[in-house]
C-alpha positions as CSV (number, residue, x, y, z in Angstrom):
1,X,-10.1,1.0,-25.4
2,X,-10.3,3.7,-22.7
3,X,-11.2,3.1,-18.9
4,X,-11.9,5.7,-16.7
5,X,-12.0,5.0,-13.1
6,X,-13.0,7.2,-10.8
7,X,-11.4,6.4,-7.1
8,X,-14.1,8.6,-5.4
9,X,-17.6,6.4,-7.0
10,X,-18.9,4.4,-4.5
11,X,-18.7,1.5,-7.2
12,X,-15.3,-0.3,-6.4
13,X,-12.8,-0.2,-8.7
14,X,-12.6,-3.6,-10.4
15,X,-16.2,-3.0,-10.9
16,X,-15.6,0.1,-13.2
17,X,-12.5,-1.8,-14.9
18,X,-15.2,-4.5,-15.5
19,X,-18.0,-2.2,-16.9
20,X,-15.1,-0.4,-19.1
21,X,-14.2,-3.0,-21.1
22,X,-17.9,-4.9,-21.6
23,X,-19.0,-1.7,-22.6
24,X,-15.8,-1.8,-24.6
25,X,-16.7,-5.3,-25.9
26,X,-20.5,-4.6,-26.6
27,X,-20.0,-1.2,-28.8
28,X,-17.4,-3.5,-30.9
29,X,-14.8,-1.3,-29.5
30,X,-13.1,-5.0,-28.7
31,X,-13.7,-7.2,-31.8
32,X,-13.7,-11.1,-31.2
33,X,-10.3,-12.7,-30.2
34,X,-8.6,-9.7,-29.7
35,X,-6.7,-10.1,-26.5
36,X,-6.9,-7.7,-23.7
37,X,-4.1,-5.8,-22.2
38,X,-2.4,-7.9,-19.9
39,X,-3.6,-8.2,-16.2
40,X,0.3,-6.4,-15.1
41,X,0.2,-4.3,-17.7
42,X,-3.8,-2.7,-17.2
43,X,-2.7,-2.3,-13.6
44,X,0.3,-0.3,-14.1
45,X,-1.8,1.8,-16.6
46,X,-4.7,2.1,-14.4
47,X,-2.4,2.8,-11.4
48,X,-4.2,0.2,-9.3
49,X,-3.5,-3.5,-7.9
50,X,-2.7,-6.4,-10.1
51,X,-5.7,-7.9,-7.3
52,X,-8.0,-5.2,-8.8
53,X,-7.1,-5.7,-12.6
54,X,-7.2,-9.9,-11.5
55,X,-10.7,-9.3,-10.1
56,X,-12.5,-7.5,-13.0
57,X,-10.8,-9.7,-15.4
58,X,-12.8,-12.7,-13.3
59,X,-15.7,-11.1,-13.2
60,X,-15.4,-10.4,-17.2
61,X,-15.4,-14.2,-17.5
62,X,-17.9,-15.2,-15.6
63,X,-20.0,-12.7,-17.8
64,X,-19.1,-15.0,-20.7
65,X,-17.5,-11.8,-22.3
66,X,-14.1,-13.0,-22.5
67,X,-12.4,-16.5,-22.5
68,X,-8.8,-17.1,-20.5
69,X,-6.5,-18.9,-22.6
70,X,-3.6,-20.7,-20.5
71,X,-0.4,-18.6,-20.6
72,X,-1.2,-16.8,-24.0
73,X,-3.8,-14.4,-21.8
74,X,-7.3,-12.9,-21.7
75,X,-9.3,-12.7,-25.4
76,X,-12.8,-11.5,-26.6
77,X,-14.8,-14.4,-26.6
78,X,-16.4,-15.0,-30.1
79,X,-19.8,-14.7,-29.1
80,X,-20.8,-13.8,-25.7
81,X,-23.1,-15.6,-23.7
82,X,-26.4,-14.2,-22.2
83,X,-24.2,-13.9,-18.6
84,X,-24.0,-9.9,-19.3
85,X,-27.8,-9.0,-19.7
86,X,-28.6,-11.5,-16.7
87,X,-26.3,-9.4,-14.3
88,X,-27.5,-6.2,-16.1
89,X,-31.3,-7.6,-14.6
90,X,-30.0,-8.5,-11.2
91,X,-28.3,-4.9,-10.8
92,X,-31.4,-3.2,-12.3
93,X,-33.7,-4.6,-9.9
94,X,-31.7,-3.9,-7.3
95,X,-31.8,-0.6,-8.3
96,X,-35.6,-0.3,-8.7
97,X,-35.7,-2.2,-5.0
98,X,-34.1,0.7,-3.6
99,X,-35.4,3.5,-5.5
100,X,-39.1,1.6,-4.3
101,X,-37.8,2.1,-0.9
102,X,-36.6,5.7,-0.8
103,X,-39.8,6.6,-2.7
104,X,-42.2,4.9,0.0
105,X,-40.0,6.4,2.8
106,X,-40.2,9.7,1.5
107,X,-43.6,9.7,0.0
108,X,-43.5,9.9,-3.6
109,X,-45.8,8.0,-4.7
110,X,-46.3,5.7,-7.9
111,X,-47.4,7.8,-10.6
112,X,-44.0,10.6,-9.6
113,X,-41.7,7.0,-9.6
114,X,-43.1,6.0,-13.2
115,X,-42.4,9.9,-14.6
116,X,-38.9,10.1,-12.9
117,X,-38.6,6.3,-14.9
118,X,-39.8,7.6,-17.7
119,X,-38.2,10.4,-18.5
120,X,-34.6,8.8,-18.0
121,X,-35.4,6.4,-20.1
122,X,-36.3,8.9,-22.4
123,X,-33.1,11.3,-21.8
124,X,-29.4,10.8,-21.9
125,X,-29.5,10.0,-18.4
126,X,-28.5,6.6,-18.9
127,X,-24.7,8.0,-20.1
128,X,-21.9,8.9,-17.9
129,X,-21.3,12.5,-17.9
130,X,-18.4,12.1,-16.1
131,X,-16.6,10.5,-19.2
132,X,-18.3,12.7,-21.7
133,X,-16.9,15.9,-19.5
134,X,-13.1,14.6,-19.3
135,X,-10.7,13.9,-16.7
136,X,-11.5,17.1,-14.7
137,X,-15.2,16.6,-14.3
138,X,-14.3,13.7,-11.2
139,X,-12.2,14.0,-8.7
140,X,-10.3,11.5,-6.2
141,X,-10.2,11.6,-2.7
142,X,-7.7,14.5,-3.0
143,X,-9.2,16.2,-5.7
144,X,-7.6,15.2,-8.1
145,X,-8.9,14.2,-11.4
146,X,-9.7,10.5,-12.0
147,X,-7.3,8.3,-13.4
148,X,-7.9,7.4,-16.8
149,X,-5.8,4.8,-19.2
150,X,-6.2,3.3,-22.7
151,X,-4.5,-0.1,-23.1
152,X,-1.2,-0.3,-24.7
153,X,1.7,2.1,-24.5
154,X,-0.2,5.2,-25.2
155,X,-1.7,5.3,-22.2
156,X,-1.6,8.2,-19.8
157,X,-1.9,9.7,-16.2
158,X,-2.8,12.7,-14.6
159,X,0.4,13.0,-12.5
160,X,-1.1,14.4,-9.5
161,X,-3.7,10.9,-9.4
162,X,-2.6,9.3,-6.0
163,X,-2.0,5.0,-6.4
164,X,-4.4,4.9,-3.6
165,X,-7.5,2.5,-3.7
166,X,-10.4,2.8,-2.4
167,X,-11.7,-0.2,-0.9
């Protein structure tokens, strides 16, 4: 499994830890009851807060994606629950709320909305360059590359990343 959190994105961190992994869990990168790296250890990997790591983890279960198991740790749940594609609707219609609003504010009208909808739909818009491009293609609030981390001991850092969060 890699993560790849960006410390500049305007998403907050345990968001990107969170969309990581169910991303992770959806491409059956993370098969059913396989356990996830410890909340400690993903932190130290990650180079963020235990809070951060403790945060996404609780927003993985609450997506129904994974299933807590009382000092044995965090596992894949067998079959996840409908939790994921509600919040997918939520955040999507946010989205569409907003880009609505700009449009109206600026003056593009319908028909320009629908095309610009339509033809990310119909592109690779929808992946993240930024991971496709590597480390160097983000930078931090110092500019320096984003930290990135696969679970387990094989992970590794860009020693010029900075253990600063952004809020």
């Amino acid at each position: 499994m890699h993560i790849h959190i960006d410390p500049s994105a305007s998403e907050p961190i345990y968001e990107q830890i969170r969309v990581g992994i169910a991303e992770a869990i959806v491409a059956g990168d993370l098969e059913p009851g396989e356990p996830l790296p410890s909340i400690r250890a993903l932190a130290r990997d990650l180079r963020v807060s235990v809070i951060t790591t403790t945060r996404a983890y609780n927003e993985l279960v609450s997506d129904g994606l994974v299933v807590p198991q009382q000092g044995r740790g965090v596992f894949v749940r067998d079959h996840p629950t409908g939790a994921l594609q509600d919040r997918a609707r939520v955040r999507i219609r946010e989205a569409l709320d907003d880009a609505v609003r700009t449009a109206r504010i600026t003056g593009i009208d319908a028909q320009d909305l629908h095309t610009m909808l339509d033809e990310r739909l119909h592109s690779d818009a929808g992946t993240d360059h930024r991971a496709a491009a590597g480390p160097a293609a983000t930078s931090g609030p110092t500019g320096t590359p984003g930290h990135e981390a696969t679970s387990g001991p094989t992970a590794r850092q860009d020693p010029r990343a900075t253990d600063q969060e952004t809020p």
